[in-house]
C-alpha positions as CSV (number, residue, x, y, z in Angstrom):
1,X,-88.5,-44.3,-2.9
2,X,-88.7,-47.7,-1.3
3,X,-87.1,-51.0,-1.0
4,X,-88.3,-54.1,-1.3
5,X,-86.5,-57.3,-0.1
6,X,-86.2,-60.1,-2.5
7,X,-83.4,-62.3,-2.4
8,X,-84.5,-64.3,-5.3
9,X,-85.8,-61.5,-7.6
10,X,-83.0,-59.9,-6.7
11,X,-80.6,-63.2,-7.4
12,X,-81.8,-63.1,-10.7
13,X,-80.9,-59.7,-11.5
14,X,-77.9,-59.6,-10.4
15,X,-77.0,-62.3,-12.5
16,X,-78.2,-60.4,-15.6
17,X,-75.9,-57.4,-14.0
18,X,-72.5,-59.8,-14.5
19,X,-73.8,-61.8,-17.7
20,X,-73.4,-57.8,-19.1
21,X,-70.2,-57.0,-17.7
22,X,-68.7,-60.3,-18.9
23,X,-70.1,-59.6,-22.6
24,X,-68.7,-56.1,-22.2
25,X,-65.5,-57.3,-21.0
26,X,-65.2,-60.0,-23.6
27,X,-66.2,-57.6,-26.2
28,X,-64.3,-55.1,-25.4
29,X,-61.0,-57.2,-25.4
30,X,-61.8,-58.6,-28.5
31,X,-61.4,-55.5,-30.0
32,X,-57.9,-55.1,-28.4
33,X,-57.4,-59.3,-29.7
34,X,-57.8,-60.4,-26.7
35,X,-61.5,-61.5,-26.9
36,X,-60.6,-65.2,-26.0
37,X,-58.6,-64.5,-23.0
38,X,-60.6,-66.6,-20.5
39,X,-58.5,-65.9,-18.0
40,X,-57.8,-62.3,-18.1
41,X,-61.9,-62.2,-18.9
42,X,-62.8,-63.7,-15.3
43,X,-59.6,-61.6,-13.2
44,X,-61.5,-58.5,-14.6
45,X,-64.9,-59.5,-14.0
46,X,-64.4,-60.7,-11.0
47,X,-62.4,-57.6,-9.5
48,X,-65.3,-55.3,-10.8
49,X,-67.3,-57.5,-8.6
50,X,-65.7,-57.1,-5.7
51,X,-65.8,-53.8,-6.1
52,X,-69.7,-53.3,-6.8
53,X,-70.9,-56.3,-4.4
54,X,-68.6,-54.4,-1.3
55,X,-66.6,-57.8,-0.3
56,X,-63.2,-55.3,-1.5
57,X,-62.2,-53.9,1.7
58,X,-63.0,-49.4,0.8
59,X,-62.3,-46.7,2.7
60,X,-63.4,-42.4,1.8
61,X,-61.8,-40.0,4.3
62,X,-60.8,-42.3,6.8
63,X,-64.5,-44.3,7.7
64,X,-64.9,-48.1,5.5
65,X,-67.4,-47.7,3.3
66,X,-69.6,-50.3,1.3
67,X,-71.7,-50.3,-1.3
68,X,-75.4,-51.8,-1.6
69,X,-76.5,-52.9,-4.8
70,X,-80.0,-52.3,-5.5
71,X,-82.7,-52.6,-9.0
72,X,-84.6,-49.9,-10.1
73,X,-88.1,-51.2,-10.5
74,X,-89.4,-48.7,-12.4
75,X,-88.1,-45.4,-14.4
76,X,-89.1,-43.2,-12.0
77,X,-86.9,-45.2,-9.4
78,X,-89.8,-45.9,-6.8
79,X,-89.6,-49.2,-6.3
80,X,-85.9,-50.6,-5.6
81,X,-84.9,-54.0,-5.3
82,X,-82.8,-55.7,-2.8
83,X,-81.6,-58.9,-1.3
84,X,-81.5,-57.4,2.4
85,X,-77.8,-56.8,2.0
86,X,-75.1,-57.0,-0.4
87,X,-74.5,-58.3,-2.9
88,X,-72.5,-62.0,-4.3
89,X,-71.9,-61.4,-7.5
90,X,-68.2,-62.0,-7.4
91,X,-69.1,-66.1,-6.4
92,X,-70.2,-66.2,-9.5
93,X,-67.8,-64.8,-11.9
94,X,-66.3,-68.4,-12.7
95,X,-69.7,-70.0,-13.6
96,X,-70.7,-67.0,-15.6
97,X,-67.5,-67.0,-17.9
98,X,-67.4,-70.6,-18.0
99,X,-70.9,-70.3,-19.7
100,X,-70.0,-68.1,-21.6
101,X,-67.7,-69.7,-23.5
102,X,-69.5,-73.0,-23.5
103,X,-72.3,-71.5,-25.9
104,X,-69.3,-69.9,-28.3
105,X,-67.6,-73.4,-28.3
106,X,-71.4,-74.4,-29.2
107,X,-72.0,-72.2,-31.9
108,X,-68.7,-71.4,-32.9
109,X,-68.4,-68.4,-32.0
């Protein structure tokens, strides 16, 4: 298994990561009625993010711990890709939602 630095392939995937959780999210709540919720839709997605992209302070037995999003490349998991770091995907939570329900308000949805 390697890694392989790439800040902007890596941008773009990342993006696709939170476009899914947000259409989760938002799906998920409109089951409950609660589909149009921007509010409540962002506050979630954005705490997963903190969560996933390590900016939420975490600690196991003690030691801080943070996790390091990576992209499988491949099915056999060879080839991962990786900005060099962490990840930012909670700085753009807002953007993401607000998109989001721009194209519903579009096609009235």
């Amino acid at each position: 298994m390697t890694a392989k630095v790439n800040a902007k392939e890596f941008n773009a995937l990342q993006i696709r990561l939170i476009i899914t959780l947000a259409l989760d999210i938002k799906s998920r709540l409109e089951k409950m009625g609660l589909g149009e919720d921007r509010e409540l839709i962002e506050s979630l997605l954005f705490d997963i993010s903190v969560i996933i992209d390590g900016s939420r302070e975490m600690k196991f037995n003690g030691k801080q711990i943070k996790p390091i999003l990576m992209f499988a490349e491949d099915k056999e998991y060879k080839q991962l890709i990786t900005s060099g770091g962490g990840s930012w995907m909670h700085e753009i939570c807002g953007k993401v939602v607000s998109k989001m329900f721009e194209k519903a308000d579009e096609t009235g949805e």
